[in-house]
N, C-alpha and C positions, 0 to 999 in steps of 0.2 A: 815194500822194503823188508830186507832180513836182518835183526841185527843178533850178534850174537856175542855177550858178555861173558865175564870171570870176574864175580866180587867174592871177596875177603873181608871176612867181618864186616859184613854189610857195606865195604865201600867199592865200587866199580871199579878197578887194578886196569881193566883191558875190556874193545870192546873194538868190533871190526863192523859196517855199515854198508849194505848192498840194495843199490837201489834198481829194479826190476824196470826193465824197458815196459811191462804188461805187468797187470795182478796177476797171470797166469803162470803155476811152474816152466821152465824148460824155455820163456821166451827171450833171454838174454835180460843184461843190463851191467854193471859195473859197479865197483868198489868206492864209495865215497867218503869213507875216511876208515884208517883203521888210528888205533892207540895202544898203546900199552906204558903202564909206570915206568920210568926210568929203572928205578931197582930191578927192575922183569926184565927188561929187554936182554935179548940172545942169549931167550932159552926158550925159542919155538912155539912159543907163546900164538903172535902173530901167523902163523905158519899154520897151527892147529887150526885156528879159529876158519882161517881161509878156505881150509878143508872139510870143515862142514860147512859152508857154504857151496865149495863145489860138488857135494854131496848132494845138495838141496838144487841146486841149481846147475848142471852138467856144463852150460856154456856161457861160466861166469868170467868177466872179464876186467883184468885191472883200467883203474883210471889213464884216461891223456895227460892228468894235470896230476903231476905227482911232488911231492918236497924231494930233496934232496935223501932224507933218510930212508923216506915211501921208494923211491927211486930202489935203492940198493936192496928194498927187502923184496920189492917185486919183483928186479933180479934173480937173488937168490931164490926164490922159489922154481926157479929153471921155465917159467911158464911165456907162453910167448907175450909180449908185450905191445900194445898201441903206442905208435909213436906218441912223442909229447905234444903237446898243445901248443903251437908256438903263437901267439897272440899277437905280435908284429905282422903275421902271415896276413890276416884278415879271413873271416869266412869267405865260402863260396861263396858266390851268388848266380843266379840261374836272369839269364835276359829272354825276354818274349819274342824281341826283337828280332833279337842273331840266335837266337834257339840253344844258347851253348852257355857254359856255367865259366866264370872270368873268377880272379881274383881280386 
């Protein structure tokens, strides 16, 4: 995991969470929560923090499951996005049987 903070008189303001497919650099993984204080918000805050992460991690990836506000800031970051998670869909599943992944 990378996380990567901004305190203010010692209290945590912001802080962004990237959880590593591998312990290894450069092997992907995804965004699993980012935050920032209400008073902070838009002013790039978020945005900074993202960017040293893709610094540290080249083929860093937003989350499928995002809020409504995560939603618009991973937008605005112009970056390409994984669709959402839609949890009615149901996972794959892979059969032995017929060789082929159903819903």
């Amino acid at each position: 995991m990378i996380k990567i903070s901004v305190t203010i008189d010692d209290e945590e303001v912001a802080s962004i969470e990237y959880l590593r497919d591998h312990e290894t650099v450069g092997s992907g993984g995804f965004i699993s929560d980012v935050s920032v204080s209400e008073n902070l918000r838009r002013r790039g805050i978020a945005t900074a923090m993202w960017k040293i992460v893709q610094a540290i991690e080249p083929d860093a990836l937003h989350s499928d499951t995002r809020t409504p506000e995560g939603e618009a800031w991973a937008r605005s970051t112009g970056d390409d996005l994984p669709d959402l998670y839609d949890p009615t869909a149901g996972d794959p599943v892979w059969s032995e049987l017929t060789k082929t992944w159903s819903a």
